[in-house]
C-alpha positions in Angstrom: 121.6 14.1 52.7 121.5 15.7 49.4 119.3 19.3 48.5 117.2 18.2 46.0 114.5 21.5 47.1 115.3 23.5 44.0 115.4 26.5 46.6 118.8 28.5 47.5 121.5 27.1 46.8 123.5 29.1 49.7 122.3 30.4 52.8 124.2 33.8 54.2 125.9 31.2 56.9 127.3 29.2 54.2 128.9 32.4 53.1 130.4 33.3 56.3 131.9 29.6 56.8 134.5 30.4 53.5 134.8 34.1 54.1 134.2 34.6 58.2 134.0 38.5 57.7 132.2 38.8 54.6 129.2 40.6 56.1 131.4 42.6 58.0 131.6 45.4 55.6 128.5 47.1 55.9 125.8 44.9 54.2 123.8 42.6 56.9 124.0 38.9 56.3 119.8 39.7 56.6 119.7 42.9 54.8 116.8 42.8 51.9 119.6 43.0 49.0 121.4 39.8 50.1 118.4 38.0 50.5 117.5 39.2 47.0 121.4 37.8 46.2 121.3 34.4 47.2 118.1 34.0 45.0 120.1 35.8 42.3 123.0 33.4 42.9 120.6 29.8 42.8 119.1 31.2 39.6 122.7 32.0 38.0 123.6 28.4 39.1 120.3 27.1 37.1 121.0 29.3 34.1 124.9 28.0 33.6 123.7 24.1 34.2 120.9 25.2 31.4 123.8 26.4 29.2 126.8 24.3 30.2 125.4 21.1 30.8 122.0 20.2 30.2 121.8 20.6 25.8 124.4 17.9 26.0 122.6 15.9 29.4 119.0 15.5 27.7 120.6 14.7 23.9 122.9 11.6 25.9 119.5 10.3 27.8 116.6 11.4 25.7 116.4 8.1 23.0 113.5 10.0 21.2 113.9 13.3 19.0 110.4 14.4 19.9 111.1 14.8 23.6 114.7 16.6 23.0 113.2 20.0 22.3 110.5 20.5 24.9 112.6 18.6 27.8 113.4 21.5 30.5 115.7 21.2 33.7 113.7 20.4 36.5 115.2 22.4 39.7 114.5 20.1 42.3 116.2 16.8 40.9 119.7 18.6 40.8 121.7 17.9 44.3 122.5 21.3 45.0 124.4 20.5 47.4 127.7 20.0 44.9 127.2 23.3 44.0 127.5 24.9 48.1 131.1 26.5 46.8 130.6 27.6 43.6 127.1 29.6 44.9 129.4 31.2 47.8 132.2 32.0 45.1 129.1 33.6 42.6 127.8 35.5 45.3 131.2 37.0 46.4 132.0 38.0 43.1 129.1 38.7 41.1 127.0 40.8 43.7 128.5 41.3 47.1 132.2 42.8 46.5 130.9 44.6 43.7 128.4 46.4 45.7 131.3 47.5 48.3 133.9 48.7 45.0 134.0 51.8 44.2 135.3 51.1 40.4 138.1 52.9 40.2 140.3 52.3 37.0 142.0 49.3 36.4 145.8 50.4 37.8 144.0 51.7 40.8 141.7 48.7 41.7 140.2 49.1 45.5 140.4 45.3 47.5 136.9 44.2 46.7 137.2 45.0 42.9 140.5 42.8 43.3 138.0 40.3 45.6 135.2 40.1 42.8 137.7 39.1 40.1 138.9 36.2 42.5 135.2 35.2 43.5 134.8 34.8 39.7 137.4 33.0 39.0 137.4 30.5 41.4 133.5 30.2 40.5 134.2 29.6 36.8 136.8 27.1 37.9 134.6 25.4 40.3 131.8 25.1 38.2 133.7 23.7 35.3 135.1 21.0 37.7 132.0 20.1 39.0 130.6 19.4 35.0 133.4 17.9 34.5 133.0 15.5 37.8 129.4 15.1 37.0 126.6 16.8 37.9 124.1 14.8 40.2 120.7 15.3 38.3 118.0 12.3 39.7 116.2 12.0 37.2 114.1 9.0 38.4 112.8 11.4 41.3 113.7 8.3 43.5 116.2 11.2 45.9 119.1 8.6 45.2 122.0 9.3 42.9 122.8 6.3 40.4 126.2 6.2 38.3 123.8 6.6 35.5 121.9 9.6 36.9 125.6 11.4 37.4 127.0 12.6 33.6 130.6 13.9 33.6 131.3 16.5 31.1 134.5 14.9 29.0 136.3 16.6 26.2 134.9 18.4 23.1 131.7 19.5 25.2 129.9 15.5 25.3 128.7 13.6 28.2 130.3 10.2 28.1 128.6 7.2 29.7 
């Protein structure tokens, strides 16, 4: 069943299924800060489709000019579901490990400021696989993904159909 809620796009438990002792260092899987993460992390998501994906999505699909500049992403007819990984890898390394590091300098880097870099990578990797797959966006509202409602990213930053 897909997760077309628009809510989180993680839940702590999803976290702890890639990285069992993740909340093992000190920060609660329900402390108030990762809470306040995992929103963080769904909104991150939204703001990277809004830049690498949807300017090319709405220009494919949108036929007339007028609507191509007011159109908006609407959260809750992405399947967030495709995007479970990426949100545990972005919450790993853009606010969890970071808030364990101590920042020492770069020949000296403590294990979660090593951690963090990997989280990132393997988010940016992730997430440019997934365009590149095709994001499911239903855009009839009907809660079923057609071929037509999912738009690889190909080549030279176009959607093909």
């Amino acid at each position: 069943m897909a997760n077309y809620t628009g809510a989180d796009v993680i839940a702590a438990s999803d976290v702890t299924a890639y990285q069992p002792n993740a909340f093992g260092y000190g920060i609660a899987s329900g402390a108030s800060e990762v809470t306040a993460w995992l929103v963080q992390t769904t909104n991150d998501v939204f703001r990277d489709l809004r830049i690498r994906w949807w300017q090319s999505y709405k220009s494919n699909v949108f036929t007339d000019i007028t609507v191509l500049g007011t159109a908006e992403l609407t959260t809750t007819k992405v399947n967030l579901d495709q995007f479970k990984r990426a949100g545990v890898y972005l919450f790993m390394g853009r606010f969890l490990m970071p808030s364990l590091t101590k920042f020492k300098p770069e020949a000296e880097k403590d294990q979660f400021e090593r951690m963090a870099d990997f989280y990132m990578s393997r988010y940016s990797s992730e997430f440019k696989s997934i365009i590149e797959d095709g994001v499911e966006y239903d855009s009839s509202g009907d809660a079923e993904i057609s071929s037509s409602e999912r738009e690889p990213l190909v080549g030279y930053q176009r959607l093909q159909r």
